[in-house]
ZADO-1210 file (C-alpha; in nm, 4 decimals, padded with zeros to 6 digits):
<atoms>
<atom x="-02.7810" y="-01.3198" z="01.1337" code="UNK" pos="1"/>
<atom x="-02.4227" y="-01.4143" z="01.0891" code="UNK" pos="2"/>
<atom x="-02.1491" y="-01.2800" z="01.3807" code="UNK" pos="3"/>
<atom x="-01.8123" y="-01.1700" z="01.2299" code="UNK" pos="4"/>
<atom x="-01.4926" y="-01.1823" z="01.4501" code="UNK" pos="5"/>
<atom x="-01.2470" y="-00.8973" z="01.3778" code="UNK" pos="6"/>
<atom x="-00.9291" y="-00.7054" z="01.5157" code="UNK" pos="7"/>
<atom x="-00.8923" y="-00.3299" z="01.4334" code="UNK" pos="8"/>
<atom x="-00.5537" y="-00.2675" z="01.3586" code="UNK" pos="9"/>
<atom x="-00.3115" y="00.0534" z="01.1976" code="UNK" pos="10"/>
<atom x="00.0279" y="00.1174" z="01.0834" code="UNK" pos="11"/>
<atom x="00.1088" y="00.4273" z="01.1044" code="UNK" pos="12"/>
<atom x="-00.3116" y="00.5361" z="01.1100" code="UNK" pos="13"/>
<atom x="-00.3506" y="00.3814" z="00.7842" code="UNK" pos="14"/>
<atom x="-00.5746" y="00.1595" z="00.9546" code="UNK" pos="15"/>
<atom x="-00.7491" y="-00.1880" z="00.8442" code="UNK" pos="16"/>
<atom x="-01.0227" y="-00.4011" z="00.9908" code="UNK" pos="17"/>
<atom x="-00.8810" y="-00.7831" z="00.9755" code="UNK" pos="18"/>
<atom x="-01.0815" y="-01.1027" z="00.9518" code="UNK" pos="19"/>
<atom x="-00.9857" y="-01.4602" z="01.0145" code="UNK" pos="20"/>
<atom x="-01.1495" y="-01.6209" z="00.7652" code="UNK" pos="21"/>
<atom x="-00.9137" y="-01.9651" z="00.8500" code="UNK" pos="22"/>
<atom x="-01.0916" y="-02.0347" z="01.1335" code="UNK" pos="23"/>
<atom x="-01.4421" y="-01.8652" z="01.1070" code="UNK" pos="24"/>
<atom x="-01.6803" y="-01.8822" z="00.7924" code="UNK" pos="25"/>
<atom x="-01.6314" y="-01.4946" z="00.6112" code="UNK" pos="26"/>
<atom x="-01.6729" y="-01.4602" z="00.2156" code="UNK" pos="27"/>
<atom x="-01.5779" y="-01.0901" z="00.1912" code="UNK" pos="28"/>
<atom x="-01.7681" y="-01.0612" z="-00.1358" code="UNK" pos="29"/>
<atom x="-02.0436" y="-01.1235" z="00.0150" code="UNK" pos="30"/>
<atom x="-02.0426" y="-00.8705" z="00.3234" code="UNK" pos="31"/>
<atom x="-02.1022" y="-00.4922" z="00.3010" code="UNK" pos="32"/>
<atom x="-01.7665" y="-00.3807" z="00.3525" code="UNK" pos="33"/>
<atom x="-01.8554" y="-00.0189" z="00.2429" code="UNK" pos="34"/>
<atom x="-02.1238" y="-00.0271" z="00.5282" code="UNK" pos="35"/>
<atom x="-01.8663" y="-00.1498" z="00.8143" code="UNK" pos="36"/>
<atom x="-01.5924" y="00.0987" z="00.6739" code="UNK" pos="37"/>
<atom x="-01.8364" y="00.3984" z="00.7550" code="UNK" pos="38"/>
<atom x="-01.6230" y="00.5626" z="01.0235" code="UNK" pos="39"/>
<atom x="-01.9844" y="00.7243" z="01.1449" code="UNK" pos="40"/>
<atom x="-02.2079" y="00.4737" z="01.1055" code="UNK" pos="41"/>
<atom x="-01.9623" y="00.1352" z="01.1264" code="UNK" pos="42"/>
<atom x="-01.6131" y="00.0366" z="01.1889" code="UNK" pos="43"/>
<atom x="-01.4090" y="00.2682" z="00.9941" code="UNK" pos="44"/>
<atom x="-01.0728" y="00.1918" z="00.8210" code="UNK" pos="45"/>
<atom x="-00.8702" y="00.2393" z="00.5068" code="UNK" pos="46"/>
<atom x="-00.8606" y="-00.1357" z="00.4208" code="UNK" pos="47"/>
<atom x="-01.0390" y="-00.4582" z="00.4866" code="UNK" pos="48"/>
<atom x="-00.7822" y="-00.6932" z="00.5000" code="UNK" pos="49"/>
<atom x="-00.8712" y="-01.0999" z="00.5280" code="UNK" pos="50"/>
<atom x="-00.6333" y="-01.3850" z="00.6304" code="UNK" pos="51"/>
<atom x="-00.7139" y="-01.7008" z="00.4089" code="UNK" pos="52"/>
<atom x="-00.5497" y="-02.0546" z="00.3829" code="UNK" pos="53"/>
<atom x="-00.2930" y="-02.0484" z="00.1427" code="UNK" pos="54"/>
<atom x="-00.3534" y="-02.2114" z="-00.2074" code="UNK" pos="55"/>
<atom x="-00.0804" y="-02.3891" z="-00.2066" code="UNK" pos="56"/>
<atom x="00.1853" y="-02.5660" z="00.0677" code="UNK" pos="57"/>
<atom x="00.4593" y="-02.3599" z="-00.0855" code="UNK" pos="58"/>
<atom x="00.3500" y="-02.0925" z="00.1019" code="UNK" pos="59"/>
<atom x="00.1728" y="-01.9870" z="00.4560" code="UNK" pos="60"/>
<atom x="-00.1029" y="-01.7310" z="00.4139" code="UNK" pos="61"/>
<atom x="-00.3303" y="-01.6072" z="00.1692" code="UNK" pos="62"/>
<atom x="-00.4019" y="-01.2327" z="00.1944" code="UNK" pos="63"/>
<atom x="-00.6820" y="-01.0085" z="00.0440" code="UNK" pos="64"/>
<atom x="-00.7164" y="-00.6731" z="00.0826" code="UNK" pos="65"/>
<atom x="-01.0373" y="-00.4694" z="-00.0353" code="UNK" pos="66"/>
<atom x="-01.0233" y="-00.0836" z="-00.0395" code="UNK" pos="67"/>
<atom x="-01.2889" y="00.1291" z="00.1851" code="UNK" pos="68"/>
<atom x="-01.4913" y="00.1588" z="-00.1983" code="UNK" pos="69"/>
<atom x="-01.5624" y="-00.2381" z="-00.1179" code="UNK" pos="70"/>
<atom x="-01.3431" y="-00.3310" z="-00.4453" code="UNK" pos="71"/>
<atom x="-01.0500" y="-00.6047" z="-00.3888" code="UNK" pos="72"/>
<atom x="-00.6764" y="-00.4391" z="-00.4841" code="UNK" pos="73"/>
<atom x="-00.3585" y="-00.6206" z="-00.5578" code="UNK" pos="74"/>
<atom x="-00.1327" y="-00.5065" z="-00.2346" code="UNK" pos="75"/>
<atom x="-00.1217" y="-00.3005" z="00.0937" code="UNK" pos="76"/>
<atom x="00.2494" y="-00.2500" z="00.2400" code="UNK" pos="77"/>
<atom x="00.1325" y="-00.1398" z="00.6548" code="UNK" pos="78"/>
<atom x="-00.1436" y="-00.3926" z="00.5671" code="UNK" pos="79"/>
<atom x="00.0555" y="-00.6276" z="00.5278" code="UNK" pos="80"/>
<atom x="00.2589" y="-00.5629" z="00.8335" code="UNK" pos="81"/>
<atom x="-00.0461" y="-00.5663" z="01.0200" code="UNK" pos="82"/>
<atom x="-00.1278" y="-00.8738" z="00.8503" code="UNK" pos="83"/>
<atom x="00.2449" y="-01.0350" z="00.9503" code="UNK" pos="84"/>
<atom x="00.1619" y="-00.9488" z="01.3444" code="UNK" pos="85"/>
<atom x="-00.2036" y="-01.0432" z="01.3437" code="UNK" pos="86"/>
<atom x="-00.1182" y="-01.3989" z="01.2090" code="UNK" pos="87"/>
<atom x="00.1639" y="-01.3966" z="01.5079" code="UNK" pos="88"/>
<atom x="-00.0411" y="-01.2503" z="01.7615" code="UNK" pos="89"/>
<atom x="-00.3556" y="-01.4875" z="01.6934" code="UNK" pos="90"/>
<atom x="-00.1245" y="-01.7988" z="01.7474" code="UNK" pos="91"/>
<atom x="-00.1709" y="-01.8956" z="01.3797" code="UNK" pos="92"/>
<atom x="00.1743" y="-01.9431" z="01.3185" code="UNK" pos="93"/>
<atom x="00.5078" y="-01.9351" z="01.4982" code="UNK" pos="94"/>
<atom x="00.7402" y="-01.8533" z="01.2550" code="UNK" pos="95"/>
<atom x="00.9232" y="-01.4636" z="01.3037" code="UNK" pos="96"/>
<atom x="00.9483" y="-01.5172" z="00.9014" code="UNK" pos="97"/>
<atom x="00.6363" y="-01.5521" z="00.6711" code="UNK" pos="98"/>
<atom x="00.5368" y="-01.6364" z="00.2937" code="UNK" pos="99"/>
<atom x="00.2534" y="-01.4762" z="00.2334" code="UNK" pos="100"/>
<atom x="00.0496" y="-01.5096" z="-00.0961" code="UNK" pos="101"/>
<atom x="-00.1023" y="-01.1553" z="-00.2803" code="UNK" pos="102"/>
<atom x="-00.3118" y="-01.1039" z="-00.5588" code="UNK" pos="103"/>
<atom x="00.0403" y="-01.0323" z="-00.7515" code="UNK" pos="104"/>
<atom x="00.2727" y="-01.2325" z="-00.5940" code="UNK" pos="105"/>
<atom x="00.4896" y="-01.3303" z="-00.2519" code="UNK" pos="106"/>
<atom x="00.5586" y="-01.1277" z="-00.0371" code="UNK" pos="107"/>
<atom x="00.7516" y="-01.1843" z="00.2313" code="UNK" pos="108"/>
<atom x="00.7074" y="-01.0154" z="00.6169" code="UNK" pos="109"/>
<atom x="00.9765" y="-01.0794" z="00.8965" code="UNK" pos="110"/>
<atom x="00.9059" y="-00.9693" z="01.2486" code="UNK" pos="111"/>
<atom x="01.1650" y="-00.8180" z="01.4495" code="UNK" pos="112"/>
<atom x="01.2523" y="-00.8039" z="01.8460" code="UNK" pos="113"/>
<atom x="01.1883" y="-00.4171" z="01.8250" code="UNK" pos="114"/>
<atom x="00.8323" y="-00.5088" z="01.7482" code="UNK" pos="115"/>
<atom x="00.8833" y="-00.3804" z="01.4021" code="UNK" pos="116"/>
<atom x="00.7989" y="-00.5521" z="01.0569" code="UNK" pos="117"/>
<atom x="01.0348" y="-00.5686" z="00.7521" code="UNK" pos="118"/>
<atom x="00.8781" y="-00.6613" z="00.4601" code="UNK" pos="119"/>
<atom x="01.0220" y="-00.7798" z="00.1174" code="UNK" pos="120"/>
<atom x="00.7524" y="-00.6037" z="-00.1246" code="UNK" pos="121"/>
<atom x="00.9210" y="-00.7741" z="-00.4266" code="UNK" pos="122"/>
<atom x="01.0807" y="-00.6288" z="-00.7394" code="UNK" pos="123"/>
<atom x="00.8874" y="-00.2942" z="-00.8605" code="UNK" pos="124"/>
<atom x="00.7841" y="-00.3136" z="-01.2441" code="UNK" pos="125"/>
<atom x="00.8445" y="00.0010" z="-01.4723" code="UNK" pos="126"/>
<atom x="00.7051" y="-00.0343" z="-01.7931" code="UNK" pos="127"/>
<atom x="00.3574" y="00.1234" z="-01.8797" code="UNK" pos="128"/>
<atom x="00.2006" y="-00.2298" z="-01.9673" code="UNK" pos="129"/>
<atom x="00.3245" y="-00.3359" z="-01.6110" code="UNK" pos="130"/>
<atom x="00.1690" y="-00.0159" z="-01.4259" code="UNK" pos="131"/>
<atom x="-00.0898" y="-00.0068" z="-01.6120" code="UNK" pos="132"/>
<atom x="-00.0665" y="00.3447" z="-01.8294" code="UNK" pos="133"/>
<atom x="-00.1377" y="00.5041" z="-02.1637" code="UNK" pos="134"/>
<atom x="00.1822" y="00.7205" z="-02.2370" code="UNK" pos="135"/>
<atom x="00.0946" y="01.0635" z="-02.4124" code="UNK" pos="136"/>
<atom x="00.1911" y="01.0132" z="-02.7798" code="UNK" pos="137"/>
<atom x="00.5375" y="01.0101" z="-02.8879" code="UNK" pos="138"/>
<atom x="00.6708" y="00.9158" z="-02.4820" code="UNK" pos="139"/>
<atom x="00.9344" y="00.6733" z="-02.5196" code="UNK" pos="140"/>
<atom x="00.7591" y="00.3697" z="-02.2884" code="UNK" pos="141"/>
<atom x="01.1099" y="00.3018" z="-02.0649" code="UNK" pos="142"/>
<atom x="01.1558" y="00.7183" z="-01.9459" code="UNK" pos="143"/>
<atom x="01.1960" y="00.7843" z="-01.6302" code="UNK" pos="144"/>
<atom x="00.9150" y="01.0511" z="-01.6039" code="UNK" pos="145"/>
<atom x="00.5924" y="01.0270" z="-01.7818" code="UNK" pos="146"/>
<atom x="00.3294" y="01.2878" z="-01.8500" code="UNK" pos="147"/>
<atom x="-00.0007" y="01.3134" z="-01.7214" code="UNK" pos="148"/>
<atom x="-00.2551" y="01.6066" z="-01.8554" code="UNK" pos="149"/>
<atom x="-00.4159" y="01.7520" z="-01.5680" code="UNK" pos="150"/>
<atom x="-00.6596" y="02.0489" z="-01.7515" code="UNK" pos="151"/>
<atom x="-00.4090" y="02.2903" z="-01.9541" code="UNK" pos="152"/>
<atom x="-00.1152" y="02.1439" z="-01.6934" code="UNK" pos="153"/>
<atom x="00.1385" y="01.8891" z="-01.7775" code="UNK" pos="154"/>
<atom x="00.2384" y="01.6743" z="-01.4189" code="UNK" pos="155"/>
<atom x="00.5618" y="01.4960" z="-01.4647" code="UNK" pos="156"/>
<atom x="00.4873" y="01.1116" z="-01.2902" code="UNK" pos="157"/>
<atom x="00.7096" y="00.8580" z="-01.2417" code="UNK" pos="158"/>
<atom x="00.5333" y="00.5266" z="-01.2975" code="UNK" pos="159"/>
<atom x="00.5992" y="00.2026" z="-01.0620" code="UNK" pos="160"/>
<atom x="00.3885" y="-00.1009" z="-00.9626" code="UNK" pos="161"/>
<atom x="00.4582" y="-00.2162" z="-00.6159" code="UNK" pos="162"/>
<atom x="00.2052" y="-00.4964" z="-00.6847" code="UNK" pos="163"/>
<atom x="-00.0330" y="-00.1982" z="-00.6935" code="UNK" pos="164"/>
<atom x="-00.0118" y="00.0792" z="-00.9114" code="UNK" pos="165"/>
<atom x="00.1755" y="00.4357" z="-00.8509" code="UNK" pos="166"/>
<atom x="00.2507" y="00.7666" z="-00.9642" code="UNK" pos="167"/>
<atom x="00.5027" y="01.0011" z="-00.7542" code="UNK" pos="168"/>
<atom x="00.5000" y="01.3700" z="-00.8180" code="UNK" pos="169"/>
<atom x="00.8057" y="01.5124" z="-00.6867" code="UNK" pos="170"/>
<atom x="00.7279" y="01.8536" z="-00.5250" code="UNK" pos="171"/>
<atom x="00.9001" y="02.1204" z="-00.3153" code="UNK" pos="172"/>
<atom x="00.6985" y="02.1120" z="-00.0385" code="UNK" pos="173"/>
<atom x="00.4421" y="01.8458" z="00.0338" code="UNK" pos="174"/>
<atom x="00.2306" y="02.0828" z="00.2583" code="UNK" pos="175"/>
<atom x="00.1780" y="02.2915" z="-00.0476" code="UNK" pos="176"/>
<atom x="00.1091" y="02.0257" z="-00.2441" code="UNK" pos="177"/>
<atom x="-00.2431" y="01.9758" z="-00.4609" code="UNK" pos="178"/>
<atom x="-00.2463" y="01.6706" z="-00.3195" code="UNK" pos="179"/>
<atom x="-00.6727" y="01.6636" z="-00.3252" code="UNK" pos="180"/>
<atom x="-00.6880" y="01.8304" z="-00.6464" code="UNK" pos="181"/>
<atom x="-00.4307" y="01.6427" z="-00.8467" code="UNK" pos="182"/>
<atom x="-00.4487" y="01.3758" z="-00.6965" code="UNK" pos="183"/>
<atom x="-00.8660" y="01.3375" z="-00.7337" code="UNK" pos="184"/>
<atom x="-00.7929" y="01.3973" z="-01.0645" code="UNK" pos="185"/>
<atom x="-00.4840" y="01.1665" z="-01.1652" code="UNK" pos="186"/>
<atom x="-00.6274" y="00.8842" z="-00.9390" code="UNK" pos="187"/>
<atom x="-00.9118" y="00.8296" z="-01.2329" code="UNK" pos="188"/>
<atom x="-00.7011" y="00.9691" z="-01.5034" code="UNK" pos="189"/>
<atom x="-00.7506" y="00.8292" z="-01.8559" code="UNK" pos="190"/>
<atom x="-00.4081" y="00.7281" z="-01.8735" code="UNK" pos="191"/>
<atom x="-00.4342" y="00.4701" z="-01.5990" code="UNK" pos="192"/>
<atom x="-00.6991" y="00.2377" z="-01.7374" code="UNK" pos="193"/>
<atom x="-00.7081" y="00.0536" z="-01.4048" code="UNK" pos="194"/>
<atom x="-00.6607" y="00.4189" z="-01.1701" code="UNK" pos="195"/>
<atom x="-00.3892" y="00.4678" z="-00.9700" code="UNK" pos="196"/>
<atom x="-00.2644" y="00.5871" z="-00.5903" code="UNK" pos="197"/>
<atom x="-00.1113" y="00.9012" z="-00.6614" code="UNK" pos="198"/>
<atom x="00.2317" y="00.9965" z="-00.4535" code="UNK" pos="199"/>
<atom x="00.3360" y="01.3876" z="-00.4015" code="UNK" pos="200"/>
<atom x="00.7710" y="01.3658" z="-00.2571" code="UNK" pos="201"/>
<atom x="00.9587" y="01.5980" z="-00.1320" code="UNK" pos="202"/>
<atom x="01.3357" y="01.4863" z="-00.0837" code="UNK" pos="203"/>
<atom x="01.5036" y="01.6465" z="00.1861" code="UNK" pos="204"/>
<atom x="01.8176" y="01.4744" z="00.1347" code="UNK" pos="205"/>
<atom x="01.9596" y="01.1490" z="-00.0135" code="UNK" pos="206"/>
<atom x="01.8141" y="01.0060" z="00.2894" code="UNK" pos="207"/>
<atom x="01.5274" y="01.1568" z="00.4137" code="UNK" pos="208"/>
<atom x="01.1784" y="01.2434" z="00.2494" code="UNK" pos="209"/>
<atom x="00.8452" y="01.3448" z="00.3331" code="UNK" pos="210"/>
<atom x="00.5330" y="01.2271" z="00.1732" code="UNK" pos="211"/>
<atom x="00.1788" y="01.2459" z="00.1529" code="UNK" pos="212"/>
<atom x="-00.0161" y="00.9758" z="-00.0780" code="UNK" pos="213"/>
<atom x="-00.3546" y="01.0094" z="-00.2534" code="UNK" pos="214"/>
<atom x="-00.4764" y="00.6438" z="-00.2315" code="UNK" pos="215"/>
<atom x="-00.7111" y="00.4070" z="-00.5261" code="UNK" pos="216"/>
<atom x="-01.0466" y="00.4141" z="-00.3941" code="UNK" pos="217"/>
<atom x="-00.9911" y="00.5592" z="-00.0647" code="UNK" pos="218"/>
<atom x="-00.8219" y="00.9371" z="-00.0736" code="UNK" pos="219"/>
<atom x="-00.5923" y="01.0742" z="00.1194" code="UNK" pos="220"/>
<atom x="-00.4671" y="00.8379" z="00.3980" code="UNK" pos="221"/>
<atom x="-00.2127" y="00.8634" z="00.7199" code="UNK" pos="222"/>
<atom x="00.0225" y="00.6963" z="00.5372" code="UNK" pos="223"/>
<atom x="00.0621" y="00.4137" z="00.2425" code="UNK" pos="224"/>
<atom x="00.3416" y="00.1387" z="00.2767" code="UNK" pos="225"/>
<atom x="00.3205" y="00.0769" z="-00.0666" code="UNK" pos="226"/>
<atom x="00.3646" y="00.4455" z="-00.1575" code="UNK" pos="227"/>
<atom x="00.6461" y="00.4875" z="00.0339" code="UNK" pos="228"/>
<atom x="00.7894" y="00.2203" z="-00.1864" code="UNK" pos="229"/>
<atom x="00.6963" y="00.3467" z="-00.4939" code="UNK" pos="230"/>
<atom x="00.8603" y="00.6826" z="-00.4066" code="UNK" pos="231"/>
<atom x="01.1869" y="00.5860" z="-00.3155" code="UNK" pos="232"/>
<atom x="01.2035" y="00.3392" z="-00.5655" code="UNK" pos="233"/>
<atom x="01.1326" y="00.6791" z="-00.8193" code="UNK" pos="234"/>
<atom x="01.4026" y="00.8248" z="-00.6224" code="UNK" pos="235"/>
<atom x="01.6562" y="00.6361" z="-00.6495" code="UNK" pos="236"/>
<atom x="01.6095" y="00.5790" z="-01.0229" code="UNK" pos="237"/>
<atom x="01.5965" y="00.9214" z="-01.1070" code="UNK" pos="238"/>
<atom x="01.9781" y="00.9983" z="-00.8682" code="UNK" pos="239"/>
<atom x="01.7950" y="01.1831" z="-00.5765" code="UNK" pos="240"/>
<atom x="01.8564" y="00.9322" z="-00.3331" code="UNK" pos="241"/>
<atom x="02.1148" y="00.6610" z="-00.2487" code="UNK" pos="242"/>
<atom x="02.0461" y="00.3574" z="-00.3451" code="UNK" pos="243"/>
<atom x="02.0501" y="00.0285" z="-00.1449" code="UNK" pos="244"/>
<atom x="02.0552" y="00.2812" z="00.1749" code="UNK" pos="245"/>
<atom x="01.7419" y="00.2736" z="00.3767" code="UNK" pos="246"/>
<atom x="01.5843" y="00.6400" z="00.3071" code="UNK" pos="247"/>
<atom x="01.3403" y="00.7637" z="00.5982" code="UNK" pos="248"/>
<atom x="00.9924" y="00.8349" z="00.4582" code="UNK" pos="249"/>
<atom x="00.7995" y="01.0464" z="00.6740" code="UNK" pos="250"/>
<atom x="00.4060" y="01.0766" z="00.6264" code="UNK" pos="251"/>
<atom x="00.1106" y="01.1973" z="00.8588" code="UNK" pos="252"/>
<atom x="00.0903" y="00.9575" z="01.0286" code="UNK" pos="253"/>
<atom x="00.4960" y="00.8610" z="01.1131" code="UNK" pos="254"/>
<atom x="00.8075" y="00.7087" z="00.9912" code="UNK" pos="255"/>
<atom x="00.9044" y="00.4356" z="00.7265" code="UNK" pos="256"/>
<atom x="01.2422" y="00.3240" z="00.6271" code="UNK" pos="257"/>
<atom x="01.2662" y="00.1606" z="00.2609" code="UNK" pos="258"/>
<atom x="01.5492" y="00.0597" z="00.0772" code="UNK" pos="259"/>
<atom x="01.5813" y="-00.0535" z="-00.2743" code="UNK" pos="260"/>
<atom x="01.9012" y="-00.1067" z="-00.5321" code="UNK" pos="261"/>
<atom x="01.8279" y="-00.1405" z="-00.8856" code="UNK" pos="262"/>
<atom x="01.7219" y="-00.5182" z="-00.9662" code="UNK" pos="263"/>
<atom x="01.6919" y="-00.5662" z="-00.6213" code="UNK" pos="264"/>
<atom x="01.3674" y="-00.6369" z="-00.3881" code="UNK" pos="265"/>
<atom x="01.2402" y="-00.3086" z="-00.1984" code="UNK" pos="266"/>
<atom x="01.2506" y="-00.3916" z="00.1558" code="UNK" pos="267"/>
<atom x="00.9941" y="-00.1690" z="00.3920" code="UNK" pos="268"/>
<atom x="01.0300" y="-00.1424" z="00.7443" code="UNK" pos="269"/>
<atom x="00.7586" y="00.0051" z="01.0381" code="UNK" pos="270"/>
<atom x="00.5302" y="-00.0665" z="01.3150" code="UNK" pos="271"/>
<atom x="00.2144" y="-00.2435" z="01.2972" code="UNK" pos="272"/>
<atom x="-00.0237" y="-00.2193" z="01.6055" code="UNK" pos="273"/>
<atom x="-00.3626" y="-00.3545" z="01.7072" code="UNK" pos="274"/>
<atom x="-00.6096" y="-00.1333" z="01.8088" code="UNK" pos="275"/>
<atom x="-00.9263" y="-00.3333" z="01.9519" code="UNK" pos="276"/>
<atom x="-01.0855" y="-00.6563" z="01.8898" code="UNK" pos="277"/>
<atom x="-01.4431" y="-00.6586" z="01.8163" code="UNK" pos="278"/>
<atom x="-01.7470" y="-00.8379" z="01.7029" code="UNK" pos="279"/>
<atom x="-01.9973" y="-00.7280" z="01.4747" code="UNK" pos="280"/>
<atom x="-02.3256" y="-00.9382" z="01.3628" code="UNK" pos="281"/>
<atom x="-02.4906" y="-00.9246" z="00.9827" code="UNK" pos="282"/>
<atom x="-02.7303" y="-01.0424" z="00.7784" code="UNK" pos="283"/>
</atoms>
């Protein structure tokens, strides 16, 4: 039997179980991760997330995230604020400013004296190569909104990759919104060859909006850093919000602030607690 280290952490109740796999022997694709993310009969969370040696000196951290399905994704925005005060926390580095390597790229955490985490997601991509998607014949491939055939309805998306792939819905009122039904069905759609987290917005002003995100792999969760990205980010390209401002994002489970100008990096900014520290043994 092996024993596994772990801390149970959440931002915002998206919540992860994170490894140190610098300093303790873990391969992740060789665990049952679907097994410990049972919230009856294991650990529970949303994400697995695993804290690696970088590949390189030009940066700090390597960080993998694997959805509660057991299969590896790209990015995780509250995961990787978790992931920037873990790494802190643990003594593993002593830097307030981190360069953390993803599956698509640096990103780059900074932890605050409030105990918050900004982090610079990167530049979101637009074009339906970059998401990916399969525009409906005759789309032009750089519009704004994109449609998605959901039975005998057409769902205007907007399409952005925040180093993992999005659609935002805007809505009237997110409590109303199908958010199981569409977002079930849009998640696997045919259009996004790889699926997709699916986003429902509802802008309250031109800085303030409520969301509720139907997540790759996982469903609905308490909240999605990256989704909160992705929204504003549609937001501001399509004039609803102000740009370069940070916008509050509400979801279940609490408050985000992003901001994002156009050719700029979206910057997120929230809480990131730890939960419990535990130990687990497997074979």
């Amino acid at each position: 039997m092996k024993t596994l280290k772990f801390t149970k952490m959440h931002g915002l109740g998206n919540d992860f179980m994170v490894v140190n796999a610098i300093n303790q022997d873990f391969d992740p694709l060789a665990a049952p991760l679907a097994q410990w993310a049972d919230r009856y009969r294991g650990v529970g969370f949303d994400q697995f997330l695993v804290v690696e040696k970088p590949s390189s000196d030009a940066v700090d951290f390597r960080y993998r995230i694997f959805n509660a399905d057991g299969r590896e994704v790209e990015q995780c925005g509250n995961g990787a604020r978790c992931f920037a005060r873990f790494v802190a926390d643990k003594g593993l580095t002593d830097k307030t400013e981190i360069l953390v390597e993803t599956a698509k790229g640096i990103i780059v955490p900074k932890l605050l004296d409030n105990g918050l985490v900004t982090v610079n997601m990167g530049k979101p991509r637009f074009m339906p190569s970059e998401i990916p998607f399969v525009p409906a014949h005759g789309e032009n491939e750089d519009a704004l909104t994109h449609i998605v055939l959901v039975g005998l309805e057409s769902v205007p998306v907007s399409c952005v990759n925040m180093g993992n792939p999005h659609a935002v819905i805007l809505v009237d009122d997110v409590e109303t919104a199908p958010v199981e039904h569409w977002g079930g069905v849009i998640e696997s759609h045919e259009q996004f060859p790889e699926r997709v987290n699916v986003g429902f917005l509802q802008v309250e002003d031109e800085l303030s909006v409520r969301l509720r995100v139907f997540e790759r792999g996982v469903g609905e969760t308490q909240a999605c850093g990256t989704g909160a990205c992705a929204a504003v980010v549609a937001g501001v390209r399509n004039g609803l919000l102000k740009a370069g401002a940070p916008v509050r994002v509400t979801l279940p489970g609490g408050e985000l602030f992003i901001s994002w100008e156009e050719g700029g990096d979206v910057q997120m900014t929230g809480p990131a607690e730890t939960v419990f520290e535990g130990e687990l043994q497997y074979s």
